[in-house]
C-alpha positions as CSV (number, residue, x, y, z in Angstrom):
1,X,0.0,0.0,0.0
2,X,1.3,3.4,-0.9
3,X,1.7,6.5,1.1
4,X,-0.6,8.1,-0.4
5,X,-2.9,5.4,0.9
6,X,-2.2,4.9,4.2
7,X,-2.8,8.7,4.6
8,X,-6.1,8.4,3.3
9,X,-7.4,6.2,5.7
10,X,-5.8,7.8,8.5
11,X,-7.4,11.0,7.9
12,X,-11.0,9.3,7.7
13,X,-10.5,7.8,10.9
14,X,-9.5,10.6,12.4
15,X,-12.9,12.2,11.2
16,X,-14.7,9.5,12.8
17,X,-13.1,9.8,16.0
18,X,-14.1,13.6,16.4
19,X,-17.2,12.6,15.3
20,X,-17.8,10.3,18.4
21,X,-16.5,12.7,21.2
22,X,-18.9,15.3,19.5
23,X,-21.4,12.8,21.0
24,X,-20.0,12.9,24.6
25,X,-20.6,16.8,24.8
26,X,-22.8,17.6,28.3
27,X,-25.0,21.1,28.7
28,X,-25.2,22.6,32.6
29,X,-28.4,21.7,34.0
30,X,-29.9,21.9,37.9
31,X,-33.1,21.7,39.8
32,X,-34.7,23.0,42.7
33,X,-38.5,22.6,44.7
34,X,-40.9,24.7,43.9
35,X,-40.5,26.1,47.8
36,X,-44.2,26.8,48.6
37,X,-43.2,26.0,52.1
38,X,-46.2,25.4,54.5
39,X,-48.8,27.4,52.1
40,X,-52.2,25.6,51.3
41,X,-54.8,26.2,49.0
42,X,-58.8,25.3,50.0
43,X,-61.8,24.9,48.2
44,X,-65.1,26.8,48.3
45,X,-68.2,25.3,49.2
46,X,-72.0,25.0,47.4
47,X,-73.6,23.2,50.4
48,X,-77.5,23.6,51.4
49,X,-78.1,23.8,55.4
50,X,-81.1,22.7,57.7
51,X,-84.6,23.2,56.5
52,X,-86.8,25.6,58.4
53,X,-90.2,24.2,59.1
54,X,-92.4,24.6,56.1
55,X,-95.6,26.5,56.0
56,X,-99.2,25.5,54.7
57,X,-102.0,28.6,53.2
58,X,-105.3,27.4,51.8
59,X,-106.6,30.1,49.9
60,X,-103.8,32.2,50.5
61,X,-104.6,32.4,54.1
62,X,-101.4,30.7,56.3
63,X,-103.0,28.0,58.2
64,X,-101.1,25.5,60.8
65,X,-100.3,21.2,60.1
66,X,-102.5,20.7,62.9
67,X,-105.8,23.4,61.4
68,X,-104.7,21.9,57.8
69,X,-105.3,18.1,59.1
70,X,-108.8,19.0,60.2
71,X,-109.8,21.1,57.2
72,X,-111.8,20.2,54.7
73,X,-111.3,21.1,51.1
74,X,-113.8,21.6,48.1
75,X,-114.0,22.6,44.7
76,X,-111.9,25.5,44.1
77,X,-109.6,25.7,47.3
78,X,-106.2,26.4,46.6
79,X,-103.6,24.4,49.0
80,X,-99.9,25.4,49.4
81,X,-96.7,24.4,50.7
82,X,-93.8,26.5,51.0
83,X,-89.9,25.5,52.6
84,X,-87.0,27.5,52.8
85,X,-83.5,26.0,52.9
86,X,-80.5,27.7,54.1
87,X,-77.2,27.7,51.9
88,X,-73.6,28.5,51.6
89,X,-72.0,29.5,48.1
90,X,-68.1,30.1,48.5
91,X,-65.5,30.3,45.9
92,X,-63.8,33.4,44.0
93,X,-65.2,32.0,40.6
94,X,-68.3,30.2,41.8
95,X,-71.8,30.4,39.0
96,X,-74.6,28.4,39.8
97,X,-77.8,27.9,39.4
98,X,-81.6,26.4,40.9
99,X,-83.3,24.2,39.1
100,X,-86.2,22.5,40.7
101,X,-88.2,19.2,40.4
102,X,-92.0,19.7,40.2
103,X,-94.0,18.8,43.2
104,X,-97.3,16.2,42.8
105,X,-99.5,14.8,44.8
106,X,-100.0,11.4,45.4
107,X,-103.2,9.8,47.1
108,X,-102.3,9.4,50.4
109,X,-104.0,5.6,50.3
110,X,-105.3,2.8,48.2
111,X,-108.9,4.1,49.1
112,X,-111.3,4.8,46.2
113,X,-111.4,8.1,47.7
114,X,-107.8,9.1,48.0
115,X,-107.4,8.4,44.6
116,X,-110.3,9.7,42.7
117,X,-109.1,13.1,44.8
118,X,-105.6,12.6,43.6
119,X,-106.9,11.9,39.9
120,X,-108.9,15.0,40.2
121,X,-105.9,17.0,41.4
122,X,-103.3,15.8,38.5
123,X,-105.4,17.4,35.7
124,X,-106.0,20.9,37.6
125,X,-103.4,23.3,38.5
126,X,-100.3,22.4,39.8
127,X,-97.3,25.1,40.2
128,X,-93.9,24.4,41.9
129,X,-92.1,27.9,41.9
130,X,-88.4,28.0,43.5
131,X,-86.8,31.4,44.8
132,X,-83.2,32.5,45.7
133,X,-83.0,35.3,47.8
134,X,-80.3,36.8,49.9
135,X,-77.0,39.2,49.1
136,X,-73.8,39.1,48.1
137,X,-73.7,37.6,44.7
138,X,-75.0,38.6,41.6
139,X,-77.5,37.3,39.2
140,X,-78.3,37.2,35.3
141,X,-80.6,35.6,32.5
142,X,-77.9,33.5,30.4
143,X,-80.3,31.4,27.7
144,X,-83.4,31.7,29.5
145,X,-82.0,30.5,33.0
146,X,-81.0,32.5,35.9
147,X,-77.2,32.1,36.7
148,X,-75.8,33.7,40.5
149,X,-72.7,34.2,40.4
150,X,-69.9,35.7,43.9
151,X,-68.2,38.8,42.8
152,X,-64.8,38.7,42.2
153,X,-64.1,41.4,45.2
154,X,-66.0,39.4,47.7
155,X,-63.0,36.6,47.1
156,X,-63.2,33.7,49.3
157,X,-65.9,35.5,52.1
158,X,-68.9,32.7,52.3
159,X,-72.1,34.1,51.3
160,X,-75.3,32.6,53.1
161,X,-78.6,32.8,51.4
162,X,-81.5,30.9,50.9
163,X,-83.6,28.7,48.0
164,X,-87.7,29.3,48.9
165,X,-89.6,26.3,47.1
166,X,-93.8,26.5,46.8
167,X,-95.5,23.8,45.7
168,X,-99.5,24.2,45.0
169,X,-102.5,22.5,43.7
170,X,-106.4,23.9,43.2
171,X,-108.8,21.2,43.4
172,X,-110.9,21.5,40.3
173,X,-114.7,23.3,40.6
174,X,-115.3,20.8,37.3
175,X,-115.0,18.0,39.4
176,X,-118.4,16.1,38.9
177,X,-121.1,14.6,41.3
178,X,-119.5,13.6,44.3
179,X,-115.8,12.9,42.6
180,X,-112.8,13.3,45.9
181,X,-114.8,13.5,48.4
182,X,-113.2,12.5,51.7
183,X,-110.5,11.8,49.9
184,X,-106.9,12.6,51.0
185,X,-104.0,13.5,48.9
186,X,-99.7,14.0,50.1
187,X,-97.0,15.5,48.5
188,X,-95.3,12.4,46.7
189,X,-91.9,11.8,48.2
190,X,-89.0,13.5,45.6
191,X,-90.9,15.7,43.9
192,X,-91.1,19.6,45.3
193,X,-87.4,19.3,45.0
194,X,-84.8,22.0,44.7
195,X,-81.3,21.5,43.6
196,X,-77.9,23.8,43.4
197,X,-75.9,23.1,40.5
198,X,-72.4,24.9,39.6
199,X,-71.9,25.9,35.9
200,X,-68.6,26.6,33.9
């Protein structure tokens, strides 16, 4: 093999030597903790309290559990029940919003009686209306529902309010012949409902 040769491959590997340690090259890196130290971070609440004792009105006229189990209704009585709930709404970006299960009545027995009332009572009127009442938060009609939200200045501060749920039925003056009578009719259990939901 000639010099010229030998020199040839000599020079290529001496390419592919640099080549490798080229490989081997490190950059400076480190780390450290984010160092928070003891600091926490706590959530808000959307929590409903204890319900005050509800109230009964036949004909718009507030009348007691105990006057209401002796009355007697007829034709064209309205009969109402209203409940407030206490609640708490915390958080700096809470929105939320009531939505509320319709309230029906049920007959309170298997008796011919209780349900020819009830049956009379499902086709008249029936309203279930739900209220939210109270301060420190605001409120606005976003696609045809009412959204509360806690102002950003009022931060993490709880704000206590309350949701006021009335449920009503008329017993019908088309009722015929003697149709209900003695009959006895309940609020059926999960209807009348009123629920807190939080929305983006």
């Amino acid at each position: 093999m000639n010099k010229l040769t030998k020199g040839a491959i000599a020079g290529a590997a001496g390419i592919i030597l640099l080549m490798g340690g080229a490989g081997s090259l490190a950059y400076w890196s480190d780390s450290a903790n984010a160092g928070a130290g003891s600091q926490v971070v706590t959530a808000g609440q959307l929590k409903f309290g204890t319900a005050a004792a509800g109230t009964w009105s036949l004909n718009g006229t507030t009348i007691t559990a105990a006057n209401l189990a002796s009355a007697r209704i007829v034709p064209g009585d309205t009969v109402s029940f209203t409940q407030t709930v206490p609640f708490t709404a915390q958080g700096n970006n809470l929105k939320f919003k009531a939505t509320t299960v319709a309230g029906t009545w049920v007959a309170n027995s298997s008796s011919t009686a209780d349900s020819d009332l009830a049956a009379a009572i499902a086709g008249s009127a029936q309203t279930t209306a739900t209220t939210v009442s109270g301060t420190g938060f605001n409120s606005a009609v976003v696609s045809g529902e009412t959204i509360y939200s806690i102002p950003a200045a009022t931060g993490g501060t709880a704000v206590n309010s309350s949701a006021t749920i009335t449920v009503s039925f008329t017993f019908p003056t088309s009722t015929t012949g003697s149709t209900g009578a003695l009959g006895a009719v309940k609020l059926n259990t999960g209807t009348g409902v009123v629920t807190l939901s939080q929305v983006a």
